[in-house]
C-alpha positions as CSV (number, residue, x, y, z in Angstrom):
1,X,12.1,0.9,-16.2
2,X,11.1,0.5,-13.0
3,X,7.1,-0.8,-11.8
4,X,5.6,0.2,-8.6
5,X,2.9,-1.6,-7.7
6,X,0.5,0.1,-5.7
7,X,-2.1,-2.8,-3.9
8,X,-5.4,-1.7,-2.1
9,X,-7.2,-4.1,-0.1
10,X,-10.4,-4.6,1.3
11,X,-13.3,-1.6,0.6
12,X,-10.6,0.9,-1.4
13,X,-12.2,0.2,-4.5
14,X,-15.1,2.1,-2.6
15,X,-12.8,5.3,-1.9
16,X,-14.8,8.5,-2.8
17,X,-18.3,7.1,-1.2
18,X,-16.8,5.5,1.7
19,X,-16.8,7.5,4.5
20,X,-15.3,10.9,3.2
21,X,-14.9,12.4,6.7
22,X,-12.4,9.6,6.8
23,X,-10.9,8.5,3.6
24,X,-11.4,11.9,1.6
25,X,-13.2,12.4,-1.5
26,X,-10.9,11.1,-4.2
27,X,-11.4,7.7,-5.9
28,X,-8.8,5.2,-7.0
29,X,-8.9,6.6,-10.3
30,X,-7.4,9.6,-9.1
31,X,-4.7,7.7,-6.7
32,X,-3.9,6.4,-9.9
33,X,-3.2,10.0,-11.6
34,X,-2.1,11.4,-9.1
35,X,1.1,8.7,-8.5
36,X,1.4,8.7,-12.0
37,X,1.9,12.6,-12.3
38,X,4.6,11.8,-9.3
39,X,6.3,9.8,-10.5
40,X,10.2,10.0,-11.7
41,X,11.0,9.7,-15.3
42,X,11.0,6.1,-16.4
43,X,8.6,4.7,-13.7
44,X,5.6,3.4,-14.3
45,X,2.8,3.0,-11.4
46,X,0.4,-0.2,-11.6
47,X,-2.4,0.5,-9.4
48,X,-4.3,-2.4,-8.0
49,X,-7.5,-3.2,-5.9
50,X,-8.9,-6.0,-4.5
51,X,-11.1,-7.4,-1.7
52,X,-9.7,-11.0,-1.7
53,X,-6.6,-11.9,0.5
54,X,-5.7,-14.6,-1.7
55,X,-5.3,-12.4,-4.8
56,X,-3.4,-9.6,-2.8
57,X,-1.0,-12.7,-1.9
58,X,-0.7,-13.4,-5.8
59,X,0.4,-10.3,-5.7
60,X,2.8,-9.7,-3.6
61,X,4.5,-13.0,-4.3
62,X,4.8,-11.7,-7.9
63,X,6.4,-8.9,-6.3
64,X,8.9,-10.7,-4.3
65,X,10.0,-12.8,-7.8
66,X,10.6,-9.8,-10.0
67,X,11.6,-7.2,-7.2
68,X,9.1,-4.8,-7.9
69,X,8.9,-2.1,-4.8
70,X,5.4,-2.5,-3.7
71,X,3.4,0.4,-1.5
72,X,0.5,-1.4,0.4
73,X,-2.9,-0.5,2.1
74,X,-3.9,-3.6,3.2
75,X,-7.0,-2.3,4.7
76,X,-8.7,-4.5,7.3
77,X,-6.3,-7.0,6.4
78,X,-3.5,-4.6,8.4
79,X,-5.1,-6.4,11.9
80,X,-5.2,-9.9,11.1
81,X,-4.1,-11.4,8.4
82,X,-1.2,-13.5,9.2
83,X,-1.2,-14.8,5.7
84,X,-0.8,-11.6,4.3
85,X,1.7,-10.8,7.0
86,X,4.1,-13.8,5.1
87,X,3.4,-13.0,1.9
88,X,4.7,-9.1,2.5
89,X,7.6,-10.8,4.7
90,X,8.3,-12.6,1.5
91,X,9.3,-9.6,-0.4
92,X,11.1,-7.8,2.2
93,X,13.1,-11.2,3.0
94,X,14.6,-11.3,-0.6
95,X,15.8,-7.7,-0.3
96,X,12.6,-5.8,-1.9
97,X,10.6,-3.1,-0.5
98,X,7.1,-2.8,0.7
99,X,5.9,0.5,2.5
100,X,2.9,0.2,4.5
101,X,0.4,3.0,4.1
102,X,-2.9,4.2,5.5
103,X,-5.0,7.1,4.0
104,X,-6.4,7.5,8.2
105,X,-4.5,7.6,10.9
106,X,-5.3,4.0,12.5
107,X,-3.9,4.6,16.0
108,X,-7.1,8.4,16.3
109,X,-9.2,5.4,15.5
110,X,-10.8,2.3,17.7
111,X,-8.5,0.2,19.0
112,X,-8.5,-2.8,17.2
113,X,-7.3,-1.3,14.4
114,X,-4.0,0.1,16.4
115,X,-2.7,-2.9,15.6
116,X,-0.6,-4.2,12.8
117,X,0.6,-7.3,11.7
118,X,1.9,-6.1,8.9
119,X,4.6,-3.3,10.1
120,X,6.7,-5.7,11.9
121,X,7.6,-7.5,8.2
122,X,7.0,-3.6,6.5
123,X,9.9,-1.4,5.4
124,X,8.0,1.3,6.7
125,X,4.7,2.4,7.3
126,X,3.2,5.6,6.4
127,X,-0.3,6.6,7.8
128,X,-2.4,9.6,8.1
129,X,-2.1,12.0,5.2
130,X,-4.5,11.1,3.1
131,X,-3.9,10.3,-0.4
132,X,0.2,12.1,0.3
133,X,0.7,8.9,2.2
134,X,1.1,7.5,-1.4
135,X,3.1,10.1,-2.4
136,X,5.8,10.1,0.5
137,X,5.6,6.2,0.0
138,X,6.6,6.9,-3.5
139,X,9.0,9.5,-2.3
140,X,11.1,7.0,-0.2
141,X,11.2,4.1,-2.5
142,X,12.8,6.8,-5.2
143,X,14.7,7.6,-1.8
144,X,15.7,3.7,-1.5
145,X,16.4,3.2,-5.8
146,X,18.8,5.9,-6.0
């Protein structure tokens, strides 16, 4: 059986109110079915939010001990969190997988949030299709498993 953990940082747990024109309409709840739907026989999607770095770093180090693939929207975190940045480096280091997504397209947006410190440690980074940003993450760590 394999686990995916799906982590959401900062102001996802506010999907569906924050800034539709942006982030689209659906919740996290329906992130949740709709990766759940997706995914292959056997798998099993854990979906998780938070706004604290530290407990998205408890996170991802759990990851990088049980070699869980992990797809990550780390939010504002993507620009400066160098902590974060070690903790996803972590996983990747010992041979696990994180994909890197975004629901927006960060580089049609203001410039600071063009950059990532995140990608660089990443095993790839998806960004700009909405909620399918999920889905082709999910898509390329089957990809990856096979």
């Amino acid at each position: 059986m394999t686990t995916v953990l799906v982590l959401n940082g900062p102001n996802l747990g506010r999907l569906g109110s924050r800034e539709p024109d942006v982030y689209g309409s659906g919740d996290l709840a329906e992130l949740d079915r709709v990766l759940s739907a997706a995914a292959p026989a056997g798998w099993t999607v854990e979906l998780r939010q938070t706004d604290d770095e530290a407990t998205l770093m408890s996170w991802l180090h759990g990851a990088a001990d049980s070699g869980a693939p992990v797809i990550l929207n780390p939010a504002a975190f993507t620009h400066y969190s160098y902590a974060l940045r070690d903790a996803v480096a972590l996983v990747t280091k010992a041979g696990g997988t994180v994909i890197e997504v975004h629901i927006s397209n960060p580089h049609a947006r203001e410039e600071f949030r063009h950059t990532s410190v995140i990608s660089a440690v990443a095993t790839g980074v998806i960004a700009g299709f909405g909620f399918d940003s999920y889905l082709l993450a999910l898509h390329a760590i089957g990809l990856r498993t096979a």
